[in-house]
N, C-alpha and C positions, 0 to 999 in steps of 0.2 A: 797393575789392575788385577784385582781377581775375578775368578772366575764367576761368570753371571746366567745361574737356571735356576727352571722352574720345572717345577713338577705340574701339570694339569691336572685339572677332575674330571676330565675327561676319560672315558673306557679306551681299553689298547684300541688300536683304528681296526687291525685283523689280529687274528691267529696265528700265535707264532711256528712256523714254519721251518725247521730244519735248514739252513743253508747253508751250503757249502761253494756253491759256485755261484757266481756273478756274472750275466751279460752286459757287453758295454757296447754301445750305439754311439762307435766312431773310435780313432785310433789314434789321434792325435797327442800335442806334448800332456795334456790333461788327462788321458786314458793309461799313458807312459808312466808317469805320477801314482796312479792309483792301482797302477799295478805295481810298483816298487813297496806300496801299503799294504799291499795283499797278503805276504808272506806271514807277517807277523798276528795274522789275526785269523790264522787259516783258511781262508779263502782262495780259489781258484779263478781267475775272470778269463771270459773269450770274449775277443773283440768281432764287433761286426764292421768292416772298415774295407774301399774298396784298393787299399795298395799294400803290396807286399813293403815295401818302402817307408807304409807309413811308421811314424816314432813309436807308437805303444808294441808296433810288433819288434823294433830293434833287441827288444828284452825276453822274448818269449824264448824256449828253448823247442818247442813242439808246432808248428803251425799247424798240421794237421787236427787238432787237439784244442786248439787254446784263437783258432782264427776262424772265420768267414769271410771270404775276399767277396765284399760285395758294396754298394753304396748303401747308406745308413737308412736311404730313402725305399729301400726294397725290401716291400712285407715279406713276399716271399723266404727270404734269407731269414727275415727276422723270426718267421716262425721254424727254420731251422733253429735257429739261436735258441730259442726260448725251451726246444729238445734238450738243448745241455746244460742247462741252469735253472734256478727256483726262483729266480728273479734278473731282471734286465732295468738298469740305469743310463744316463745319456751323459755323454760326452760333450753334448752340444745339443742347441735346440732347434735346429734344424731338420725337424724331422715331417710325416706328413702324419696328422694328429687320428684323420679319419682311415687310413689303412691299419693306427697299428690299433684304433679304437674295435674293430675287427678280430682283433687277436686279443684282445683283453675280456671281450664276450664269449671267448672261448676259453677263459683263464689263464692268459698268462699276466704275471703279475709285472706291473709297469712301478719301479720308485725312483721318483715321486709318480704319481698317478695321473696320469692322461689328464682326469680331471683336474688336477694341482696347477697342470702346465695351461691348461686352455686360457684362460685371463691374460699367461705371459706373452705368448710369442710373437704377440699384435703388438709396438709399441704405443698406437692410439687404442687398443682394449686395456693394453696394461696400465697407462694412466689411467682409461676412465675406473679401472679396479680399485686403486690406491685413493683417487678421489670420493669413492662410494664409501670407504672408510673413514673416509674425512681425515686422510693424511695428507699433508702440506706438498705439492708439487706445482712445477711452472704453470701458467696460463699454456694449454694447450688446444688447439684444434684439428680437423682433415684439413691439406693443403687440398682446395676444388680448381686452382686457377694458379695463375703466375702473379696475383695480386694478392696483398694479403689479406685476413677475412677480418671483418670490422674488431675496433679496439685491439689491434696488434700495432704494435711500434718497432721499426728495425732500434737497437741490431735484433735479430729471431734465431734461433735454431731451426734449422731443417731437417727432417728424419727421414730416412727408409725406416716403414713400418716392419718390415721383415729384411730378417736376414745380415743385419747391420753389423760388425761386427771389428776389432781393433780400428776405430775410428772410419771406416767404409759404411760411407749409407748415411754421415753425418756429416752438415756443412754449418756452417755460421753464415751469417745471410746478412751485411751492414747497407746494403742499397738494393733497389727494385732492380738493379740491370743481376746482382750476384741471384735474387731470386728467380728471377727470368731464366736466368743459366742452369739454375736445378731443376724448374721446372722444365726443359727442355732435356734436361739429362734422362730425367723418369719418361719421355714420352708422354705426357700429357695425362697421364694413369691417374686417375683420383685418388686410386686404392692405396696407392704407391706410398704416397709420402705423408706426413705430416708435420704442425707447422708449432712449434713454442716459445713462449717469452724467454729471453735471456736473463740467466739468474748471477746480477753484477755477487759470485760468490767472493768470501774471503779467504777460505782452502775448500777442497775435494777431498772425503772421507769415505772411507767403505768399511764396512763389517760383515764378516763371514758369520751366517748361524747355521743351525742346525736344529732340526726335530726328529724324534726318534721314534718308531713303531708303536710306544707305549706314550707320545704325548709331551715328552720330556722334551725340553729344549735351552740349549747351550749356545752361549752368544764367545763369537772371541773377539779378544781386544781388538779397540778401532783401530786402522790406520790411516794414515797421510798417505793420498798418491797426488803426484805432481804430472799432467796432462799435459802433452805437447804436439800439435796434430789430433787433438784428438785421440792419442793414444797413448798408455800410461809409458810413463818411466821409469819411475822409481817407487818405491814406497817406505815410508817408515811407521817404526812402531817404539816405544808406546806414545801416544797420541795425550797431551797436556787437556781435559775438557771440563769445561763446570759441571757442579752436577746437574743443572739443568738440562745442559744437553747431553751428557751420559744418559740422562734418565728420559731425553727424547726418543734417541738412540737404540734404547733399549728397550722402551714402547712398541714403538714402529716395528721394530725386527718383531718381536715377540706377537704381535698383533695379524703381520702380514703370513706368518706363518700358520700358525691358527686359522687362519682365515682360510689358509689355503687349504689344509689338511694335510700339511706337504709334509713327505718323509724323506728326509736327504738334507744337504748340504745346499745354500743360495748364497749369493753375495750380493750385496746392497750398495749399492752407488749414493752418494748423498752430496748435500751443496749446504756449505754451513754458511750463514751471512756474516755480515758486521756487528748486528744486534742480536747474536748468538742464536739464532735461528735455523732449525736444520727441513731443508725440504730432500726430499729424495726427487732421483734422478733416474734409477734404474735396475733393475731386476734379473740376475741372471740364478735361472734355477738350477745353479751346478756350480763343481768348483770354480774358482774365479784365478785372475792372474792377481788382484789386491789380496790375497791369500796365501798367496807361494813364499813367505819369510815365513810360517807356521812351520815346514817343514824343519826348519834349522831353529828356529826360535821359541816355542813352543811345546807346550810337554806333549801336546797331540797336532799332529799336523790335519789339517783340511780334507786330506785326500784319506785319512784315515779315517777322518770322523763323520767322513760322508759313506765308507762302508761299511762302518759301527751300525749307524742309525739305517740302511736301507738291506741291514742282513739280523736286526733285530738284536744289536748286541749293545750294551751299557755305551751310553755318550763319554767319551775322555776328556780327561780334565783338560783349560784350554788357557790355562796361562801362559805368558810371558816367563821364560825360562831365561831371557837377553832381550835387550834394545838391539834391535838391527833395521839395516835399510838393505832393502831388495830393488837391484835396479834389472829393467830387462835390456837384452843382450839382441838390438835389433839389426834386420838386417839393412845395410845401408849399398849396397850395391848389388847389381845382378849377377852371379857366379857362382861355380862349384868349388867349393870353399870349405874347409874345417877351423877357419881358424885358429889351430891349435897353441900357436904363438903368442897370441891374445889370450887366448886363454887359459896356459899357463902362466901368464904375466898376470891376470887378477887372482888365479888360485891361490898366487904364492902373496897374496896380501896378507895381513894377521887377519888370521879367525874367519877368514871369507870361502865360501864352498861355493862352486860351479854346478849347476844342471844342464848340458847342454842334450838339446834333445834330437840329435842324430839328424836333422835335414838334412838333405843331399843337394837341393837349390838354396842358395841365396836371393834375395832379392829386395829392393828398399821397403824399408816396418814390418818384413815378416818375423815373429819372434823366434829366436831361433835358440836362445838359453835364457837363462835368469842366474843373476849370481847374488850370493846374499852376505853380508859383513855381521857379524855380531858385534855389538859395542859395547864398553866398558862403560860408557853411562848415556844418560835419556835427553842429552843434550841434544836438543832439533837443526841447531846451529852447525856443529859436528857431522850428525848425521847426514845435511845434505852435502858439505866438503866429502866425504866418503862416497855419497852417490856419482857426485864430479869425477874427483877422483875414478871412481870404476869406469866411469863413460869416458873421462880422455885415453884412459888405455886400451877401450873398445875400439871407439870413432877414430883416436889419433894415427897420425902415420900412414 
């Protein structure tokens, strides 16, 4: 596939701004990532993160210099942070919108912008946003009750509106006794959860875009992830699509961005049907894990081209340099564990590179690497014997 941008007529959003340094709000494998990006593009990032332990600091040479041991959720630190850099980005969106909206009245610059992220971090604001657009998504509503609200049919999905996150905060709901049971989880909280039609899909698709200071915006090629729990596995790329729905695809992406103002890097969850139909699922305003094969596959990886666009510097080109499948490397039991044995047994696959991100616990689905296979051809068949493949040598034994 190539490469898919545009240029807007739109004016630059701001003034461009000299940077050199980058704030990162949180320390995890995703901040670990983007500092590995850093170097090549002259950039410096300090993380605001509250563990010495955590992965983005495994790689730092200076903690004094390049950290803030603090939680991500503390203005206070943040407007430390925002002392040593010309701009601050998030790791996660986890964040509390009204303390750092405080510190952005005093100019510090937030990319993407407070504003960008407000519509997301509600899963029932962030549908009703997508729906105002008149973009295709489930039949959703607030769960008020442990019954469901009129014209819903099991099976349903159930959501934590906040905070949801590698399938946490997410149930599938086939009978009133499994709803019962969620609504009992949350406490009886209205705010809590909400409730959507299940979408009978034919695959799960996601695409990484990107908008940049000036307006520009660079879509990368789709990929297939394969959900299990609720939590991804693997992914492939390149993704076989008509152009109908390429060109859905690449509507939506390009539309939701614009809409947002957003400057940075999101990744887009999507639900293709039978009758080639694609509704979207979900919104995450930052690097994404359907995104981590960019790095090895890719003439610009993700984590680069989200610190292109939010330090004001040209979008990279975002082709498909190899077909690969990227499977993640979860954790399946509780313990302090390197794996290293494991891990040398996929490295030493043809063509496959390991990221593992320095955890120090183990414990079952927390991600703890990702390894990715480049392939000799775009064979979807293949590709998932390679993801098997990767995962018997993980899980086995």
């Amino acid at each position: 596939m190539s490469d898919f941008a545009i240029a807007t007529s739109s004016a630059p959003i701001s003034p461009q701004v000299p940077i050199h340094t980058v704030g990162v709000l949180g320390g995890g494998q995703l901040a670990w990532m983007l500092n590995q990006a850093a170097p090549s593009l002259d950039l410096n990032l300090v993380f605001q993160t509250p563990n010495v332990s955590d992965s983005a600091l495994q790689s730092v040479a200076d903690l004094d210099q390049q950290a803030i041991l603090a939680p991500i959720t503390d203005a206070a630190a943040t407007a430390q942070l925002a002392q040593q850099c010309q701009v601050i980005t998030f790791e996660n969106e986890f964040v509390d919108l009204d303390a750092l909206g405080k510190l952005a009245a005093q100019g510090v610059c937030f990319r993407p912008s407070l504003t960008s992220l407000t519509p997301l971090l509600d899963k029932y604001e962030q549908r009703s946003f997508f729906a105002s657009l008149g973009i295709a998504v489930p039949q959703f509503a607030p769960l008020t009750s442990d019954s469901l609200p009129p014209s819903f049919e099991f099976p349903v999905v159930v959501k934590a509106r906040r905070n949801g996150y590698d399938g946490q905060g997410t149930f599938i709901c086939h009978t009133s006794a499994d709803l019962a049971q969620c609504w009992q989880q949350a406490k009886q909280d209205p705010s809590v959860l909400m409730v959507e039609a299940y979408v009978p899909f034919q695959r799960e698709l996601a695409v990484m875009a990107a908008r940049s200071t000036t307006g520009e915006i660079s879509l990368f090629p789709a990929v297939e992830t394969h959900q299990q729990d609720q939590v991804c596995h693997w992914a492939i790329a390149p993704v076989q699509l008509s152009p109908q729905t390429q060109a859905q695809m690449d509507q939506i992406a390009s539309q939701i961005l614009r809409h947002l103002d957003m400057v940075g890097i999101v990744g887009i969850e999507l639900f293709q049907t039978a009758d080639d139909q694609v509704w979207v699922n979900e919104i995450a305003p930052r690097t994404h894990n359907s995104g981590h094969l960019t790095i090895n596959a890719c003439a610009t990886s993700q984590f680069e081209q989200h610190l292109r666009a939010i330090s004001g510097q040209p979008l990279g080109p975002t082709h498909l340099t190899s077909a690969a499948v990227m499977v993640n490397l979860l954790g399946f039991e509780t313990s302090h564990n390197d794996y290293l044995q494991k891990r040398q047994a996929i490295a030493a696959l043809p063509q496959t590179f390991v990221h593992w991100y320095g955890k120090t616990e183990s414990r079952p689905g927390r991600k703890l690497g990702h390894a990715t296979m480049l392939l000799s051809s775009d064979d979807p068949v293949r590709a998932v014997e390679m993801a098997h493949k990767i995962e018997a040598l993980w899980y086995g034994g």
